[in-house]
C-alpha atoms as one frame of an Amber mdcrd trajectory, in Angstrom:
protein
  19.262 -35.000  -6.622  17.676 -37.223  -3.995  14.832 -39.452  -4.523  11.788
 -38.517  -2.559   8.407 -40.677  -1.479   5.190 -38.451  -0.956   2.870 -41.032
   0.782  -0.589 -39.555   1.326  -1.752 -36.082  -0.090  -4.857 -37.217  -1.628
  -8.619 -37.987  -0.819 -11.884 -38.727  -2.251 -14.915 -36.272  -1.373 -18.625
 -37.324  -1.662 -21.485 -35.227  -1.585 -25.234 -35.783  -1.035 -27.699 -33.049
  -3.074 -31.525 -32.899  -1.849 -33.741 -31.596  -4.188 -37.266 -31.622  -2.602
 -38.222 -35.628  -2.292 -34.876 -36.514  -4.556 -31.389 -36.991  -3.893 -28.351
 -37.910  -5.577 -24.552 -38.272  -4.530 -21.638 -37.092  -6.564 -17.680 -38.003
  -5.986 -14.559 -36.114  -6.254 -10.868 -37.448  -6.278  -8.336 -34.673  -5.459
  -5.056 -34.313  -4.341  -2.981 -31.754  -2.559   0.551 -32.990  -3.650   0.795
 -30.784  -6.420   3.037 -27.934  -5.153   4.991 -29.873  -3.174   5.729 -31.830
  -6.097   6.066 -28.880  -8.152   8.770 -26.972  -5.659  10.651 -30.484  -5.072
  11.320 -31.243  -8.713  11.951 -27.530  -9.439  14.680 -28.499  -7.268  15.442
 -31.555  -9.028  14.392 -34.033  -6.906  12.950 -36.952  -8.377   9.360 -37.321
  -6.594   7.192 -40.622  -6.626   3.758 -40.113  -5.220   1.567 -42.350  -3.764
  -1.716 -41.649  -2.870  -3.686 -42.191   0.030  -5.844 -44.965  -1.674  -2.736
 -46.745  -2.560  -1.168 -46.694   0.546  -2.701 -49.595   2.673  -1.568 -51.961
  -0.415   1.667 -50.408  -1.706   3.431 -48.687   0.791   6.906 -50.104   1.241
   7.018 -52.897   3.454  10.742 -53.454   3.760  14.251 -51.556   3.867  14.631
 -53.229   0.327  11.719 -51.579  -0.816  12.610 -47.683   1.110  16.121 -48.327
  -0.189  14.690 -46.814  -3.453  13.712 -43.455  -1.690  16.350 -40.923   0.259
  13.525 -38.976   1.608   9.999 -40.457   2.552   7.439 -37.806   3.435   4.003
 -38.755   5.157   1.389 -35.973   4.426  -2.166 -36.128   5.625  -2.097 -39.613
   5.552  -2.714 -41.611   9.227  -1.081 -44.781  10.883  -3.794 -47.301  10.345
  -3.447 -46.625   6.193   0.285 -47.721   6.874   0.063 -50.548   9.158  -3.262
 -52.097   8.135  -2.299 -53.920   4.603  -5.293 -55.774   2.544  -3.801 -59.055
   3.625  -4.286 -57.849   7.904  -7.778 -55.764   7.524  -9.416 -57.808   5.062
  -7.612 -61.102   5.405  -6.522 -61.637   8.743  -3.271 -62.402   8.355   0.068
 -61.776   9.787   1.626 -59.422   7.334   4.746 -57.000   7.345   5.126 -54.363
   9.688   5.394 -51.147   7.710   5.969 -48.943  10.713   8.711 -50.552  12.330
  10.409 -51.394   8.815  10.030 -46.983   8.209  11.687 -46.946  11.563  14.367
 -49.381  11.192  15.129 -47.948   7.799  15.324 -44.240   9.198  17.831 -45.492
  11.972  19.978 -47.032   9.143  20.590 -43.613   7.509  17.074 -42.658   5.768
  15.688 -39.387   6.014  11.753 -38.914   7.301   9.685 -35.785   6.910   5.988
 -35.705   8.799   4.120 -32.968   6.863   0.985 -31.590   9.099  -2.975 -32.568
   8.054  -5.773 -33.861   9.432  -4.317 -36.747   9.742  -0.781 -36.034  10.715
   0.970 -36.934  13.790  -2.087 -36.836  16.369  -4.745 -35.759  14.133  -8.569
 -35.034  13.934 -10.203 -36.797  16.914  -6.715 -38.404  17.231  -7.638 -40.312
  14.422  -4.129 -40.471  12.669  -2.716 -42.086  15.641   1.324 -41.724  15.226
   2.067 -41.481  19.119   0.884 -45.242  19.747   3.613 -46.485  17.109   6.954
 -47.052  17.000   7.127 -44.437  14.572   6.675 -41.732  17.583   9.885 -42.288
  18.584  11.781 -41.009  15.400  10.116 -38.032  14.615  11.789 -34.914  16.595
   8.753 -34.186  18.738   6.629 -35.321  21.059   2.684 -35.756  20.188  -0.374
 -34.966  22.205  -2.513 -37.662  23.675  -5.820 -35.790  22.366  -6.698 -33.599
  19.066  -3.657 -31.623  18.200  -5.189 -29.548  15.489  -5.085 -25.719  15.902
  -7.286 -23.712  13.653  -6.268 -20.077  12.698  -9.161 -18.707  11.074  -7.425
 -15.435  11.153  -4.117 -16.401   9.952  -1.132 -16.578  12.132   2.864 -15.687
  11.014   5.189 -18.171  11.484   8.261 -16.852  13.078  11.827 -18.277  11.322
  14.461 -18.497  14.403  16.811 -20.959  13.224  17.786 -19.308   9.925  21.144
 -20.240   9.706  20.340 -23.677   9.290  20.649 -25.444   5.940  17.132 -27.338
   6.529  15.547 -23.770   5.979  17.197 -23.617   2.377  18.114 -20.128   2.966
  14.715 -18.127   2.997  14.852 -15.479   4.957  12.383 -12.411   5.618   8.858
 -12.557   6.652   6.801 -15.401   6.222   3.356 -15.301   4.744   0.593 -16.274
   7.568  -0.553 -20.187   7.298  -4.050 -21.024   8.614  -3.371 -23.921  11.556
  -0.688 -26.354  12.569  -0.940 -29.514  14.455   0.668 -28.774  18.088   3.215
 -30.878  19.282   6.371 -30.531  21.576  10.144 -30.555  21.511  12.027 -33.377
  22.086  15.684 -33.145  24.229  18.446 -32.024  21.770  15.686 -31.027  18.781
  16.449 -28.268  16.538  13.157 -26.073  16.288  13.971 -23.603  13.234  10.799
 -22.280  13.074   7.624 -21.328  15.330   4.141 -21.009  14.787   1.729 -19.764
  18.169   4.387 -20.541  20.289   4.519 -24.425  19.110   7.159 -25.822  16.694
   6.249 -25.074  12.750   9.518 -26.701  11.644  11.977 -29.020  13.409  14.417
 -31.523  12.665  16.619 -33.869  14.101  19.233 -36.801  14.185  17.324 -39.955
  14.313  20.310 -43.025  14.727  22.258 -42.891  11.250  19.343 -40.697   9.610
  17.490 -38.078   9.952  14.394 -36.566  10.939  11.889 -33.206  10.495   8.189
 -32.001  10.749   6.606 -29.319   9.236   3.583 -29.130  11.399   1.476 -26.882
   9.121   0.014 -27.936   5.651   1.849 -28.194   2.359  -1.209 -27.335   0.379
  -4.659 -25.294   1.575  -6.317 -24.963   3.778  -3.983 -24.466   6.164  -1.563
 -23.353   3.391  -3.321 -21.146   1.455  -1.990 -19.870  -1.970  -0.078 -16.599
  -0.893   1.760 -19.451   1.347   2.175 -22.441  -0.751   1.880 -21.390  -5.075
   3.004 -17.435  -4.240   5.835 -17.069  -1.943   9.044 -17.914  -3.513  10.394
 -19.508  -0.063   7.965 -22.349   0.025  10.155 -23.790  -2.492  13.277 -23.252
  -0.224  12.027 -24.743   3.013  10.542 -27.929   1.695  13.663 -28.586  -0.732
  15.859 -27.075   2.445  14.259 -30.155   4.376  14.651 -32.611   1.710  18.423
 -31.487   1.084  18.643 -31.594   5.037  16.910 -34.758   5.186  19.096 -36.691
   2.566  22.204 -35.033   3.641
């Protein structure tokens, strides 16, 4: 059983409804965690979750705090939300540097997954930001400098060629199509296990004394839709493949 972090996941939608002369706004809070949760603990992983909201104030700040986690996987959830704590944005204050503490930790035998989004790695309008951190240099692939989001409206079949490897959990046949990835590029002595366009879907590698992967598609729609993510019986295999990878 290893003890896994899911920072990120989660978001809160508002809407604006004109009616004629009058308008209201409504708000949603949803989250996308649930099955990646689900297939982890099916597992029987033990999964904490914290949600995007909660991450500027209560991500862990130290390898004290990470010492509690084997696995920490950021989902949809950009750099600023983990470097920019309450007491820096609001305050102005020196605080803790969560980033390089991740990266520190990681190097000291932790185990780091980077689960694609919106904001993931590069991000929409570059707006998640990882390459400018120190946390760019432990994940197994380089980012791009602009927008890395590709769209597959279509749909578009990842291709398994590593599936030998343990971080794969054993899944094997064809995989059902996601609907985009963020596009990034191999680093010297990466393992890329799977493909998706041409660009790496799944990777992993040795990071120091830990570990290191990306999944550079979604873990829930809409680039994972439900024949991907709650129907296919390997979902469950490569995420707890990673996790079992990740926490060795």
């Amino acid at each position: 059983m290893s003890r896994v972090l899911i920072a990120g996941e989660s978001w809160i939608s508002q809407s604006t409804h004109i009616k004629g002369v009058d308008s209201f706004t409504t708000s949603a809070y949803v989250t996308g965690v649930e099955p990646l949760r689900r297939a982890l603990e099916g597992r029987g992983h033990e999964v904490t979750h914290l949600p995007a909201h909660l991450v500027p104030a209560q991500f862990p700040g130290d390898a004290e705090a990470l010492a509690r986690y084997d696995v920490v996987i950021l989902s949809d959830i950009g750099a600023n939300s983990l470097q920019l704590s309450p007491e820096v944005f609001e305050r102005g204050t020196p605080g803790t540097d969560r980033i390089d503490a991740l990266r520190g930790w990681v190097g000291d035998g932790g185990g780091l997954l980077m689960v694609g989004g919106y904001l993931s790695f590069t991000g929409f309008e570059g707006k998640a930001a990882y390459r400018n951190t120190a946390l760019h240099e432990v994940l197994p692939v380089e980012l791009l400098p602009e927008d890395d989001r590709v769209e597959l409206p279509a749909g578009g079949r990842p291709s398994a060629v590593g599936t030998g490897h343990p971080a794969l959990g054993g899944v094997t046949g064809e995989w059902p199509p996601l609907l985009g990835y963020n596009r990034v590029r191999p680093r010297p002595g990466t393992e890329v296990l799977a493909t998706l366009g041409g660009d790496p879907l799944v990777a992993v590698a040795e990071y120091g004394a830990g570990r290191s992967a990306v999944f550079t598609s979604d873990c829930s729609p809409h680039w994972a839709p439900a024949a991907f993510c709650e129907q296919w019986d390997g979902y469950a295999r490569v995420f707890g493949g990673l996790v079992e990878w990740l926490s060795r």
